[in-house]
VEXBA-455542 format. One record per atom (N, C-alpha, C): residue in three letters; atom name; x, y, z. Coordinates in Angstrom, 1 decimal. Atoms other than C-alpha are relative to their C-alpha. Layout:
BEGIN
PT  rest  atom       x       y       z
PT   ala    CA       X       Y       Z
...
***
This chain:
BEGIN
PT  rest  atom       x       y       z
PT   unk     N     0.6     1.2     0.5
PT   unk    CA    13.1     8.2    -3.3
PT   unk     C    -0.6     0.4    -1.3
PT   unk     N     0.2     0.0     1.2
PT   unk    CA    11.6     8.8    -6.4
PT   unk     C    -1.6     0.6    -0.8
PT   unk     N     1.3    -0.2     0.7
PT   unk    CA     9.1     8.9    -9.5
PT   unk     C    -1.0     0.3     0.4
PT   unk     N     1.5     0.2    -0.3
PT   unk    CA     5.9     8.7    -8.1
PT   unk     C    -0.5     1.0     1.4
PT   unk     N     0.5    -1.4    -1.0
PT   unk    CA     6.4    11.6    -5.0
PT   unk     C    -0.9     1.4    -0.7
PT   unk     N     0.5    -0.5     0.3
PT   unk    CA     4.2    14.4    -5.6
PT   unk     C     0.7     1.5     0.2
PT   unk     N    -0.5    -1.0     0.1
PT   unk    CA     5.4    18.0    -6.4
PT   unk     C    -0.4     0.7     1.5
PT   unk     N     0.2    -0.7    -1.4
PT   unk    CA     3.5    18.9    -2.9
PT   unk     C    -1.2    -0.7     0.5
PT   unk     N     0.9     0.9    -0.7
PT   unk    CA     1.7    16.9    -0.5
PT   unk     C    -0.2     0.8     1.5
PT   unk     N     0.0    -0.5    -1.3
PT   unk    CA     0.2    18.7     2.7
PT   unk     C     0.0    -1.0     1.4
PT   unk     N     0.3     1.4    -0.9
PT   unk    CA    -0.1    15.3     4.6
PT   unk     C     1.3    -0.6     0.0
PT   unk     N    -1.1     0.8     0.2
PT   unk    CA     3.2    14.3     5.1
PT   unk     C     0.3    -0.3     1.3
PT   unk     N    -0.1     0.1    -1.4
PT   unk    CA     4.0    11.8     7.5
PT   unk     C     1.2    -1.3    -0.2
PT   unk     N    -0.8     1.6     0.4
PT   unk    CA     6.9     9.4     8.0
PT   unk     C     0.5     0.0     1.5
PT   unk     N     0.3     0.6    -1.4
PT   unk    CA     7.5     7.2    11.1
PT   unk     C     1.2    -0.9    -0.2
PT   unk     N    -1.4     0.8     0.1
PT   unk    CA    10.8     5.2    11.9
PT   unk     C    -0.7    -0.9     1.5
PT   unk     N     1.2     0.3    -1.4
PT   unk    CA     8.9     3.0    14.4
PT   unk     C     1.3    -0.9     0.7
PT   unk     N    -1.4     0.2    -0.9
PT   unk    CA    12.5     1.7    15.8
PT   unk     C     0.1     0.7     1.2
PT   unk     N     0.2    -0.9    -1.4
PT   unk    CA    11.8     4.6    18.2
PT   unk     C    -0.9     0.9     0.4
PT   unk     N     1.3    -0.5    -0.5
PT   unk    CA     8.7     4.7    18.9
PT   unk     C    -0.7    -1.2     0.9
PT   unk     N     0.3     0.9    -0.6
PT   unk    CA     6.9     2.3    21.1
PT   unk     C    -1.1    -0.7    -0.8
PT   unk     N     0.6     0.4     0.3
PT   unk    CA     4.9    -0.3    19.5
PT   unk     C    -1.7    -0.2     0.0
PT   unk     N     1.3    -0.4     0.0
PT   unk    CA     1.0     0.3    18.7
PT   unk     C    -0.5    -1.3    -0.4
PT   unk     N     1.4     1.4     0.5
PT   unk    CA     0.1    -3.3    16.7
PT   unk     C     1.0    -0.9     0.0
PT   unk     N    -0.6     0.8     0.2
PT   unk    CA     1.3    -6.4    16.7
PT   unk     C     1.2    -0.3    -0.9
PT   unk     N    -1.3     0.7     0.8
PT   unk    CA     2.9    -6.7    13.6
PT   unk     C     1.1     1.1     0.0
PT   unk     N    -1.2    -0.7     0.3
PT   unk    CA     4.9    -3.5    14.1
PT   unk     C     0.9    -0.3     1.2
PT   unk     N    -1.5     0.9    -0.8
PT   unk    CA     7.2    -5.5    17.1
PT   unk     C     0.6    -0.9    -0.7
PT   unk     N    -1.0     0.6    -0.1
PT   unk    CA     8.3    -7.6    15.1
PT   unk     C     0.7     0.2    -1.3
PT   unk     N    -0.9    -0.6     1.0
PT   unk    CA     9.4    -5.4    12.5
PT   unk     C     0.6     1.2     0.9
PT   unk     N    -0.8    -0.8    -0.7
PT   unk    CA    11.8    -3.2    14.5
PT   unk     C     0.7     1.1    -1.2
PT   unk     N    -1.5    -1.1     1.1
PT   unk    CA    14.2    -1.2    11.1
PT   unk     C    -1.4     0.0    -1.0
PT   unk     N     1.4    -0.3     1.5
PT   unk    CA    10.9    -0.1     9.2
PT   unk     C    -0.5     1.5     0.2
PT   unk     N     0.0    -1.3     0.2
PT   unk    CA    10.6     3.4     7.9
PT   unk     C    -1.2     0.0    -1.0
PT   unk     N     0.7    -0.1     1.5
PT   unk    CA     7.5     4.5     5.9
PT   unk     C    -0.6     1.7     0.2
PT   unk     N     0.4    -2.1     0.2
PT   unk    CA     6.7     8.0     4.4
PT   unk     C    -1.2     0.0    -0.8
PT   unk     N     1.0     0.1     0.8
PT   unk    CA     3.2     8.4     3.7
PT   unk     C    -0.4     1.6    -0.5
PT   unk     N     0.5    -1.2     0.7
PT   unk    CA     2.2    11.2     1.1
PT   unk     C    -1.3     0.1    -0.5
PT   unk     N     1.7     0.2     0.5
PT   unk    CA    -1.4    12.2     0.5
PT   unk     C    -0.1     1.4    -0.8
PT   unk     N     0.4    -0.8     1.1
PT   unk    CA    -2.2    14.3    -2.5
PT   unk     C    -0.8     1.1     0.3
PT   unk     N     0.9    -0.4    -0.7
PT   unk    CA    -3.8    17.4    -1.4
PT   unk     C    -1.2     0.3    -0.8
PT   unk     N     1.2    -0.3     0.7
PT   unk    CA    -6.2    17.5    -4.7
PT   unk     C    -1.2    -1.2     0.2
PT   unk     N     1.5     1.2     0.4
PT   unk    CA    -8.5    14.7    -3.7
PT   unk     C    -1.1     1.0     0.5
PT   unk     N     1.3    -0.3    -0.3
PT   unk    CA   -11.8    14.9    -4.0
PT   unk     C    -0.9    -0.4     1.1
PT   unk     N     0.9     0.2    -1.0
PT   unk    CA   -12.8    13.3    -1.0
PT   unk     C     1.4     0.0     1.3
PT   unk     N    -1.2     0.6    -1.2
PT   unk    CA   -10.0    13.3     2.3
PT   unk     C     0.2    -0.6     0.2
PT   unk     N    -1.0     1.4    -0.3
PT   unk    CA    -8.0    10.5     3.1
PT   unk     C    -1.2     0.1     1.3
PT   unk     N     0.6     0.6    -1.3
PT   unk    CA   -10.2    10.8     6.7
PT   unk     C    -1.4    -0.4     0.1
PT   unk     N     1.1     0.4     0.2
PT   unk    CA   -13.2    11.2     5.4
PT   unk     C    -0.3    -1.3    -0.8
PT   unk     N     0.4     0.9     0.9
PT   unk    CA   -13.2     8.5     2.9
PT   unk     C     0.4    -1.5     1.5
PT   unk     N     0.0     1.3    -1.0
PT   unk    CA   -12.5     6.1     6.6
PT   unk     C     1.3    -0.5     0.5
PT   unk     N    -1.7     0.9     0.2
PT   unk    CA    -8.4     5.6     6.0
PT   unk     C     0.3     1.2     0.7
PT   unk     N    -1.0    -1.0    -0.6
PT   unk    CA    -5.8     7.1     8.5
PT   unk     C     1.3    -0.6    -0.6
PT   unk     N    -1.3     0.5     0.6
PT   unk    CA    -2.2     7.2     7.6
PT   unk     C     0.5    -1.2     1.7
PT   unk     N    -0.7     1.0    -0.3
PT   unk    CA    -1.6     4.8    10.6
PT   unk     C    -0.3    -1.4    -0.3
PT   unk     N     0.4     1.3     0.6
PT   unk    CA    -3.7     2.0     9.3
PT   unk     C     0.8    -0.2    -1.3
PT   unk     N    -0.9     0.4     1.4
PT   unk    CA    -1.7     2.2     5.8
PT   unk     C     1.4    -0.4     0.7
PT   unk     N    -1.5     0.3    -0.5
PT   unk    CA     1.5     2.2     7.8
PT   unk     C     0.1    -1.6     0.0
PT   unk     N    -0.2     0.8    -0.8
PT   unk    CA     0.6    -1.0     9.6
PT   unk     C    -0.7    -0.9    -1.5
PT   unk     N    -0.4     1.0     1.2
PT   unk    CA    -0.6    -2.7     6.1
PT   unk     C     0.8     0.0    -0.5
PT   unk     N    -1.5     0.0     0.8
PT   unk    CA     2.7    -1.8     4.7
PT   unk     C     0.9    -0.9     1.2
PT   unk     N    -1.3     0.3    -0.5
PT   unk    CA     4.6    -3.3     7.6
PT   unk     C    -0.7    -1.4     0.3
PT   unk     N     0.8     0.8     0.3
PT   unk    CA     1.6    -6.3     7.6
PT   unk     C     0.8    -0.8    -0.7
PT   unk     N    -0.5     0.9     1.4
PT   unk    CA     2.9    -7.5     4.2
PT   unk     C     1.1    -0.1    -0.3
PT   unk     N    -1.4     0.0     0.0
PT   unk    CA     6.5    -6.9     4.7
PT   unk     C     0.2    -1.4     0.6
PT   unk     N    -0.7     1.3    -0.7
PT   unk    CA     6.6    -9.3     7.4
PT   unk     C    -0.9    -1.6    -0.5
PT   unk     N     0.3     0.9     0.5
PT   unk    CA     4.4   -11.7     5.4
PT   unk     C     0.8    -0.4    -0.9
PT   unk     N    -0.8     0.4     0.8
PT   unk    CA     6.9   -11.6     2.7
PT   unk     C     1.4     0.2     1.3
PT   unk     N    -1.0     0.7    -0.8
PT   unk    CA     9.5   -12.1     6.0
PT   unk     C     1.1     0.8    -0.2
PT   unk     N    -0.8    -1.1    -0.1
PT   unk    CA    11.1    -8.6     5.4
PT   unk     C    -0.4     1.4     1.0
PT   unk     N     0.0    -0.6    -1.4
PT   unk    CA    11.8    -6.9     8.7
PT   unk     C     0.9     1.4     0.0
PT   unk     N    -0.6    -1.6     0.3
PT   unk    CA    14.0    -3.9     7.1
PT   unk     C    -0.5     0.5    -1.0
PT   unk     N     0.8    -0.1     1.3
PT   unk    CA    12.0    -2.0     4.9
PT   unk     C     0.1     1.7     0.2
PT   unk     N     0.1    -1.5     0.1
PT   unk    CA    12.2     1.9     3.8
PT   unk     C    -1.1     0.0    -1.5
PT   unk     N     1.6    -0.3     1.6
PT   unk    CA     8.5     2.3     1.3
PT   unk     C    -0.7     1.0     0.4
PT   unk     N     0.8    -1.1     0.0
PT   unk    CA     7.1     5.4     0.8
PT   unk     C    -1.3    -0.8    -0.6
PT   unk     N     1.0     0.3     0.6
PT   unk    CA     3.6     5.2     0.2
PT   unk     C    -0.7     1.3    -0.8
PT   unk     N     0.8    -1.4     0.4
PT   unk    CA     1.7     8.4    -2.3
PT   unk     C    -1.1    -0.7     0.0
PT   unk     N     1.7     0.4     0.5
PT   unk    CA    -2.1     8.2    -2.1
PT   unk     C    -0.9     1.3    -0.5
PT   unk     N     0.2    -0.9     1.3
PT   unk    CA    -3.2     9.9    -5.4
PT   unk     C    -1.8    -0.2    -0.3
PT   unk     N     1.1     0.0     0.1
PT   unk    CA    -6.3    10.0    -7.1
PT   unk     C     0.0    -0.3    -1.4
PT   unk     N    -0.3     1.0     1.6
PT   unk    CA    -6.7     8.4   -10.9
PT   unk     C     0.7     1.1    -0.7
PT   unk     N    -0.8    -0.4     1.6
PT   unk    CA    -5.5    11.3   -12.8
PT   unk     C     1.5    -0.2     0.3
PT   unk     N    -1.2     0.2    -0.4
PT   unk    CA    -2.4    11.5   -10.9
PT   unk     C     0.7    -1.7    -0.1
PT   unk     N    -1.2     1.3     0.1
PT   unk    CA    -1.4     7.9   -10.9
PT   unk     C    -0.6    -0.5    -1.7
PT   unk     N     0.0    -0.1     1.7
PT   unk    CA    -2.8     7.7   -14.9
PT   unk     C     1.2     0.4    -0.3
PT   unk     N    -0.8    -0.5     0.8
PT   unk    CA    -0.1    10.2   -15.4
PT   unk     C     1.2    -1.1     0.2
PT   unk     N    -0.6     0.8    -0.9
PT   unk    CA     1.9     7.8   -13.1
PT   unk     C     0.6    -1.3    -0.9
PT   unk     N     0.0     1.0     1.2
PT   unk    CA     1.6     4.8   -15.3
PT   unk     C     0.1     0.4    -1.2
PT   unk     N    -0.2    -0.5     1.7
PT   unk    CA     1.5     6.3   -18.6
PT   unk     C     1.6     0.6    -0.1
PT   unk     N    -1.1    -0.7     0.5
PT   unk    CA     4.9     7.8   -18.1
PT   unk     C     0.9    -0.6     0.7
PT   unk     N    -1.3     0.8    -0.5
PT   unk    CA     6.9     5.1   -16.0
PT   unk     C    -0.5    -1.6    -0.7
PT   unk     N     0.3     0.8     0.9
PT   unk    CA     5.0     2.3   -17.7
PT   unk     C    -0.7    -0.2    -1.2
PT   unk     N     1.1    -0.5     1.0
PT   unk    CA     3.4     3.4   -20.6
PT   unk     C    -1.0    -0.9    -0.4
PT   unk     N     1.3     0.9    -0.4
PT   unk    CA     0.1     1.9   -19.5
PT   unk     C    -1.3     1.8    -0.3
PT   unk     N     0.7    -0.8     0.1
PT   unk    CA    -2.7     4.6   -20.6
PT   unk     C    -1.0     0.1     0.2
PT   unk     N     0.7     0.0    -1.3
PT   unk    CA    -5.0     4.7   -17.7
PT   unk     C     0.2    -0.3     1.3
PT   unk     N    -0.8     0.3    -1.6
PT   unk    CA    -5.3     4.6   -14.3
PT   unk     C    -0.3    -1.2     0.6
PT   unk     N     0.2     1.7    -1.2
PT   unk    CA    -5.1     1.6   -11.8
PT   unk     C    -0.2     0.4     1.3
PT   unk     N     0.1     0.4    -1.5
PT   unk    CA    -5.3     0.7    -8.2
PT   unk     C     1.4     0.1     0.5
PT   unk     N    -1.2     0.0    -0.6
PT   unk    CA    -1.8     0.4    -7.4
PT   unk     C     1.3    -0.2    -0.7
PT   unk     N    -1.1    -0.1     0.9
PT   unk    CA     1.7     1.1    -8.8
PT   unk     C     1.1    -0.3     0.9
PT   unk     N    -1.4     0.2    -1.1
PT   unk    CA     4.8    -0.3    -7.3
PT   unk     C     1.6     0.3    -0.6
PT   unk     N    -1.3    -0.1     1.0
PT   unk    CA     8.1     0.5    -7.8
PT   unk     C     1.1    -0.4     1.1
PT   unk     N    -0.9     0.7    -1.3
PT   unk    CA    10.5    -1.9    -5.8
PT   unk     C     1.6     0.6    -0.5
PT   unk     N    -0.7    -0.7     0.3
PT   unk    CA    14.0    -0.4    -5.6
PT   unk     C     1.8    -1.0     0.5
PT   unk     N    -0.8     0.8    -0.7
PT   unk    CA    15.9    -2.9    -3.2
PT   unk     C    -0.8    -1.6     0.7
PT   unk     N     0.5     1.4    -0.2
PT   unk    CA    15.0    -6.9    -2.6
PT   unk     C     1.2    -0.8     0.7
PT   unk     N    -1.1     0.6    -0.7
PT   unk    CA    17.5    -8.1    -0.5
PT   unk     C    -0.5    -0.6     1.3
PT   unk     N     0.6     0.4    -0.8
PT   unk    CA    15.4   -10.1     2.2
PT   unk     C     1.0    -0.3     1.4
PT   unk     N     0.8    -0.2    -0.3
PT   unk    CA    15.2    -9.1     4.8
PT   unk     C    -0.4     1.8    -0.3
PT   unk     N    -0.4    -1.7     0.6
PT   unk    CA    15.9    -5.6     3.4
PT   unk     C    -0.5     0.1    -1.0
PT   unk     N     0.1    -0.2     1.0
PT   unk    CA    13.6    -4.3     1.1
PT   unk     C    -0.8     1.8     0.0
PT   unk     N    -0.2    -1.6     0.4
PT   unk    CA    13.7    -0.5    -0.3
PT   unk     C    -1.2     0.0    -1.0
PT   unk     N     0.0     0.2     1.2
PT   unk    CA    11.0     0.7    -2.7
PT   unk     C    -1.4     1.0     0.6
PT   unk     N     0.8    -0.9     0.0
PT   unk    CA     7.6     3.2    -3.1
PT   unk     C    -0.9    -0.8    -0.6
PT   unk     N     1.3     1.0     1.1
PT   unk    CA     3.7     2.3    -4.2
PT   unk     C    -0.8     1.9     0.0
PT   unk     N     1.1    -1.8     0.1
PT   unk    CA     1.0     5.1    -5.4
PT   unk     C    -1.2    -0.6    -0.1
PT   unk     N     0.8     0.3     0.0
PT   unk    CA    -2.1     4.4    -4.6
PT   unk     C    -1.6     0.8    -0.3
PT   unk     N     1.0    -0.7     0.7
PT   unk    CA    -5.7     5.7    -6.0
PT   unk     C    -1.1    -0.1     0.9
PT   unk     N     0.8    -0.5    -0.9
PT   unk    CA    -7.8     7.0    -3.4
PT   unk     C    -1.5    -0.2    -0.9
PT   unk     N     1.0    -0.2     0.8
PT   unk    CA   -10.3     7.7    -6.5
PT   unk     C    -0.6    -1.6    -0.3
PT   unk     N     0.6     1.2     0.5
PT   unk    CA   -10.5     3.9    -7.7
PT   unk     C    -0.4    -0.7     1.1
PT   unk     N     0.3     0.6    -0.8
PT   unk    CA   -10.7     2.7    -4.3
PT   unk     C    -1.8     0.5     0.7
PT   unk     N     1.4     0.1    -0.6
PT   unk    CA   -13.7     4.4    -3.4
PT   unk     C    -1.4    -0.3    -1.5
PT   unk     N     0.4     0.8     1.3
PT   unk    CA   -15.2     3.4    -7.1
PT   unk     C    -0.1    -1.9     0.0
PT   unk     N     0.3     1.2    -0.3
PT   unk    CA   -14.7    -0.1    -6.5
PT   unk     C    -0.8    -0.5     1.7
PT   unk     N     0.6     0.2    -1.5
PT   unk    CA   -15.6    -0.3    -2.4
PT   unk     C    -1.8     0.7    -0.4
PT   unk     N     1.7    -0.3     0.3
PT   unk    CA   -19.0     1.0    -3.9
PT   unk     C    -0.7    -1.0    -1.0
PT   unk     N     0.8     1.6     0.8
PT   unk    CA   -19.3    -2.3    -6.7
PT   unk     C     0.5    -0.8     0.7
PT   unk     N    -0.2     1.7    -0.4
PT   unk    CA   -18.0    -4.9    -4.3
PT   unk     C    -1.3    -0.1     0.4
PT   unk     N     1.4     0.7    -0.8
PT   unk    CA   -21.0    -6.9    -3.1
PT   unk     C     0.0    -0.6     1.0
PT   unk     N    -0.4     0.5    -0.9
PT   unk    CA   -19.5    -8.0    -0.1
PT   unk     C    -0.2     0.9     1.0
PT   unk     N     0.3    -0.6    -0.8
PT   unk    CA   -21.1    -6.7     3.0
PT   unk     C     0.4     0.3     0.9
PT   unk     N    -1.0    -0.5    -1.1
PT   unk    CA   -19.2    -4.3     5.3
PT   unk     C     1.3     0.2    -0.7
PT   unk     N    -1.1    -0.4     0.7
PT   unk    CA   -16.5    -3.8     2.5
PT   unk     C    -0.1     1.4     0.5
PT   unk     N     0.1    -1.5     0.3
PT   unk    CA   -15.3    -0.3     2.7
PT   unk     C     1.2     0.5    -0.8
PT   unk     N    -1.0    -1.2     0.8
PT   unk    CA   -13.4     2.4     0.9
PT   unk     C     1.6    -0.5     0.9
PT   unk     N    -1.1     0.4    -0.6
PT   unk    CA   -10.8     1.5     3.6
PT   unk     C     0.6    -0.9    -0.1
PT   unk     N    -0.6     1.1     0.4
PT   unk    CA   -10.6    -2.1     3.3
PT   unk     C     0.6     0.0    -1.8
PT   unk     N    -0.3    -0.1     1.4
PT   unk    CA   -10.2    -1.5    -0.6
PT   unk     C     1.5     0.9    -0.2
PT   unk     N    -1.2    -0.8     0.3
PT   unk    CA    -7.5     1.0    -0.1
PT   unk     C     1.2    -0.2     0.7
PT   unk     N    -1.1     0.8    -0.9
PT   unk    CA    -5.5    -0.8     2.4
PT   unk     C     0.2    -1.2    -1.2
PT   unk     N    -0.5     0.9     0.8
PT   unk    CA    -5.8    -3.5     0.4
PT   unk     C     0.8     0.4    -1.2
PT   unk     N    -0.8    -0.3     0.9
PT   unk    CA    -4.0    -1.7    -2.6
PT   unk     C     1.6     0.4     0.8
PT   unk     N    -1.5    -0.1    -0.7
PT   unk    CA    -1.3    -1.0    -0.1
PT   unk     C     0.7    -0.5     0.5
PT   unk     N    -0.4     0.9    -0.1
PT   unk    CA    -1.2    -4.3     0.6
PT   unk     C     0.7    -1.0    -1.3
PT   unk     N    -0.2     0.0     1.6
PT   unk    CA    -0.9    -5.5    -2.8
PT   unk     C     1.6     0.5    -0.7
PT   unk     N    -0.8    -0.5     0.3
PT   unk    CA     1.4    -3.6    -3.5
PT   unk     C     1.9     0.6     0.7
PT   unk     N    -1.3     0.2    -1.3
PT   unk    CA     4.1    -3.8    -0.6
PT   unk     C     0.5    -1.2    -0.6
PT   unk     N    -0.6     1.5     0.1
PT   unk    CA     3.8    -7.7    -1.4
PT   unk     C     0.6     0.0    -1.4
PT   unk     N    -1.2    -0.1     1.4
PT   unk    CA     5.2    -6.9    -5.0
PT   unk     C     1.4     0.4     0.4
PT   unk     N    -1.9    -0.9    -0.3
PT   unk    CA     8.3    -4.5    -3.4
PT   unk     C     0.5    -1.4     0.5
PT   unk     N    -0.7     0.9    -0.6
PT   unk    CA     8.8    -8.0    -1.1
PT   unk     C     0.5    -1.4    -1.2
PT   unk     N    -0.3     1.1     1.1
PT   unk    CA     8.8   -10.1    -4.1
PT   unk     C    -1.3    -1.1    -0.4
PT   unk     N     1.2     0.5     1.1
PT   unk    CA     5.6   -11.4    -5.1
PT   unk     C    -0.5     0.4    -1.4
PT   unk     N     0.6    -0.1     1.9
PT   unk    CA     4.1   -11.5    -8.6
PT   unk     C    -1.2    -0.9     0.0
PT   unk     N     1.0     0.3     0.4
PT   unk    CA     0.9   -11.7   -10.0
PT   unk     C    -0.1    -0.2    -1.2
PT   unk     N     0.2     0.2     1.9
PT   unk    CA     0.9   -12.1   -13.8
PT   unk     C     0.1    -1.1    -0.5
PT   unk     N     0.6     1.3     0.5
PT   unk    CA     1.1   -15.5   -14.1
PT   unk     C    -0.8    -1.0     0.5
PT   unk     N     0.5     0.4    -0.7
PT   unk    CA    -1.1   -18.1   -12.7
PT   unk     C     0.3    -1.1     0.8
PT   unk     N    -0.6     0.7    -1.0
PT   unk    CA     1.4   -19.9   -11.2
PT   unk     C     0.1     0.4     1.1
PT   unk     N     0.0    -0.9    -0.9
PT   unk    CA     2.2   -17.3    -8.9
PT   unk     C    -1.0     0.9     0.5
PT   unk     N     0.8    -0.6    -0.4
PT   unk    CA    -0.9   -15.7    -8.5
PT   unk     C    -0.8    -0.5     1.4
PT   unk     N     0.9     0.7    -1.3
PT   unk    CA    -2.5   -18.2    -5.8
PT   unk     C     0.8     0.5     1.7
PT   unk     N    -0.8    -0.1    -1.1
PT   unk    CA     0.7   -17.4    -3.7
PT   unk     C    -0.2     1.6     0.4
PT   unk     N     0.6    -1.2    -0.3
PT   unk    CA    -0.4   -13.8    -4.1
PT   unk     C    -1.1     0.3     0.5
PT   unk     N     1.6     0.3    -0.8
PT   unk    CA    -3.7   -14.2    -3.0
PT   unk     C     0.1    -0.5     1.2
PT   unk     N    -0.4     0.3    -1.4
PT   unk    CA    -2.8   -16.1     0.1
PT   unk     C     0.8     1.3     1.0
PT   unk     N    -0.8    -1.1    -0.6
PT   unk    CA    -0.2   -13.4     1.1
PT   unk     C    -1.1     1.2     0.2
PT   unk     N     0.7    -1.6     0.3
PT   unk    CA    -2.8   -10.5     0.3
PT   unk     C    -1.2    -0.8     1.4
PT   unk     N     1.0     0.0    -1.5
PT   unk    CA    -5.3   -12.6     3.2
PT   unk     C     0.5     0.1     1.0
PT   unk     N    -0.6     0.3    -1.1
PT   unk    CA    -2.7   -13.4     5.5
PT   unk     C     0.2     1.6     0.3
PT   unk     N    -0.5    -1.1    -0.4
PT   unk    CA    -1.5    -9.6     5.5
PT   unk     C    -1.3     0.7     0.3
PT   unk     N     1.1    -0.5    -1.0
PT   unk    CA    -4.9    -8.3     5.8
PT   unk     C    -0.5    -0.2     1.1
PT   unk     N     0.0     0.9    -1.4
PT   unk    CA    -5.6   -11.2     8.5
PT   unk     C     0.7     1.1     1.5
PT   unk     N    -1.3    -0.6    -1.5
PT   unk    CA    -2.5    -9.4    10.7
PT   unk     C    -1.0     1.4     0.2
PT   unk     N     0.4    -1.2    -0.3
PT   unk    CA    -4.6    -5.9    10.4
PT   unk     C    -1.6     0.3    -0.1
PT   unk     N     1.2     0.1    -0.4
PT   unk    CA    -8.0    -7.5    11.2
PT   unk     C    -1.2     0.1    -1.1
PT   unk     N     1.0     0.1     1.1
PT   unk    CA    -9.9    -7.5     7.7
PT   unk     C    -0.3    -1.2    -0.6
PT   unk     N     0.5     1.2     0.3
PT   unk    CA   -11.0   -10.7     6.7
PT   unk     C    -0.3     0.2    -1.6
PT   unk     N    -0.3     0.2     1.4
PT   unk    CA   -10.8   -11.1     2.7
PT   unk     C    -0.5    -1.6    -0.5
PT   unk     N     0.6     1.3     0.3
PT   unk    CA   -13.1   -14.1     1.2
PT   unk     C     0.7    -0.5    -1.5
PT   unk     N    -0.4     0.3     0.9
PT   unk    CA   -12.0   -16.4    -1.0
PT   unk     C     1.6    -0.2    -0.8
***
């Protein structure tokens, strides 16, 4: 897969849940869904300590698949930390800073969709500390960039504000499926 893997990740985990027995809801009724999650091993805070396991990311990647109503899906997920996905964006879209979430869709063929996100462990726990919404956490914030960012690989878009309401709706419904409640 691509650009945005990390030269070495100690956290490497990927799951073909086709043959595995079902743990949440929305992963029955995605049956052909493959996700490889990579965690950066320079962060400054742990993926477990900051509240996030790699199977809650799984299950909002496979969340927002089947909100955008794609049930075959192979998406790596990397979870970086700003400098890493700065370099990330500055040198796949020469954007010169870091963000929340980078996607890189590879295949859109519904119900078949192929493709990787890199997500920023560092911004999520920076923003989960200015929301003012009580009971947010680092987790809901970093799920939600991996929600976010799935519903781009399935075919949503945000950038104009035509499409942005339908983005918003999708980003509650898929948190909805994995029990986070999202105002507004």
């Amino acid at each position: 897969m691509s650009p945005s893997l990390p030269e070495h990740a100690p956290e490497h985990e990927s799951d073909d849940l086709a043959d595995h027995e079902p743990e949440h809801a929305t992963e029955r009724a995605n049956e052909h869904v493959a996700i490889e999650v990579l965690v950066d091993d320079d962060q400054e805070v742990p993926l477990e300590h900051a509240g996030v396991s790699v199977k809650a990311i799984r299950q909002a990647v496979i969340a927002a698949a089947s909100v955008g109503e794609c049930s075959e899906c192979q998406i790596g997920v990397r979870v970086a930390g700003d400098e890493s996905i700065h370099e990330v964006n500055r040198q796949f879209l020469q954007h010169d800073y870091p963000t929340d979430v980078i996607s890189f869709p590879y295949e859109l063929s519904p119900p078949r969709v192929e493709g990787e996100l890199i997500v920023s462990l560092d911004t999520a726990l920076e923003q989960a500390r200015a929301v003012q919404t009580p009971g947010w956490t680092v987790a809901n914030e970093l799920l939600l960039y991996v929600v976010h960012g799935t519903l781009h690989l399935v075919g949503f878009d945000d950038t104009a504000p035509d499409v942005r309401a339908a983005m918003r709706e999708a980003e509650r419904a898929a948190m909805r499926l994995i029990g986070i409640e999202i105002d507004g």
